[in-house]
C-alpha positions in Angstrom: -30.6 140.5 48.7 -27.5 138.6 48.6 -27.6 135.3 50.7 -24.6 135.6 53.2 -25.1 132.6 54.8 -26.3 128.8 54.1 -29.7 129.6 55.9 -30.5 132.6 54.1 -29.3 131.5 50.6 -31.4 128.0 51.4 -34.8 130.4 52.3 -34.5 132.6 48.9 -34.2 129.0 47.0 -37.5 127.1 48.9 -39.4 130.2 49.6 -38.8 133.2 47.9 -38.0 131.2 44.3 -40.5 127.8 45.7 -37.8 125.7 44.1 -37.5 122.3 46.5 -34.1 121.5 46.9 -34.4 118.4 44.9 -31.6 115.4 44.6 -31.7 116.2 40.4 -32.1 119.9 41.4 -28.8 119.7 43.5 -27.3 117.4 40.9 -28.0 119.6 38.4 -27.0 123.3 39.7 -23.5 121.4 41.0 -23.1 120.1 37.5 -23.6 123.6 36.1 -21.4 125.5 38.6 -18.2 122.8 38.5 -17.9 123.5 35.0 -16.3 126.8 34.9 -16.3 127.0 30.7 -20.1 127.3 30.4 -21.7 130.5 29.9 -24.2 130.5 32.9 -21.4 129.7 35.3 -19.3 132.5 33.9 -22.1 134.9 33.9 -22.9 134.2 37.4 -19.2 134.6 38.4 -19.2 137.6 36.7 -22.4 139.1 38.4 -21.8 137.7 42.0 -17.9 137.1 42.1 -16.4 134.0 43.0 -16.5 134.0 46.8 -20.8 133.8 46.2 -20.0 131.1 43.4 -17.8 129.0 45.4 -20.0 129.5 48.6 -22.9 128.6 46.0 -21.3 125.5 45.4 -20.6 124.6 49.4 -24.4 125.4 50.6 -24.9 122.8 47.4 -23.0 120.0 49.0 -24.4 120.8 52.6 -28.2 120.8 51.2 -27.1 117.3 49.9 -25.5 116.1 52.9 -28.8 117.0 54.3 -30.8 115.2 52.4 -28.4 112.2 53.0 -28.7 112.3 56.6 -32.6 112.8 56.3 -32.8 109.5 54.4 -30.6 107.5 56.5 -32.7 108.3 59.8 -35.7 106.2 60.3 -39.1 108.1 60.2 -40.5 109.2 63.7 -43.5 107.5 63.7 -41.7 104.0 62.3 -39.7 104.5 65.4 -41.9 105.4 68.1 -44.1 102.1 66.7 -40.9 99.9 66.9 -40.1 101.2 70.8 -43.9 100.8 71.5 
C-alpha cells in the first residue's frame, strides 16, 4: 500500500520497514529527495509520481519538526520531580 497520509506513510517506515526515524535518517532521505538529478530520486518520481515525492519530502520535515519538539520538552519524570 501507498501511504496517503503522514500517519500511514510514518507506520510503513517504523513498523512495517523497522527503520527509526532517525535525525541522520531524516537528514539523509531529505538530502536524497531535494536533489532532483540523482538517479534514486528520479526513479522514485518515476514509480510513485511527484505528488508522493513531494508529500515524501513534507512528512520528512514534519517527522523532524517532531523530533524537535520532543527534544525541546523536558522529560516527564524530570518534571514531575521538579513540581514535587
Amino acid at each position: 500500500m501507498i501511504p496517503r497520509t503522514y500517519a500511514q506513510w510514518r507506520h510503513c517506515i517504523t513498523v512495517e520497514c523497522a527503520i527509526p526515524l532517525s535525525a541522520d535518517y531524516i537528514a539523509q532521505r531529505l538530502a536524497v529527495w531535494r536533489n532532483a538529478e540523482l538517479e534514486e530520486t528520479r526513479r522514485f518520481r518515476r514509480l510513485y509520481g511527484d505528488a508522493h515525492w513531494q508529500a515524501v519530502q513534507r512528512w520528512l520535515l514534519q517527522a523532524a519538526q517532531e523530533q524537535e519538539r520532543a527534544a525541546a520538552e523536558p522529560p516527564l519524570a524530570a518534571s514531575a520531580q521538579q513540581s514535587g
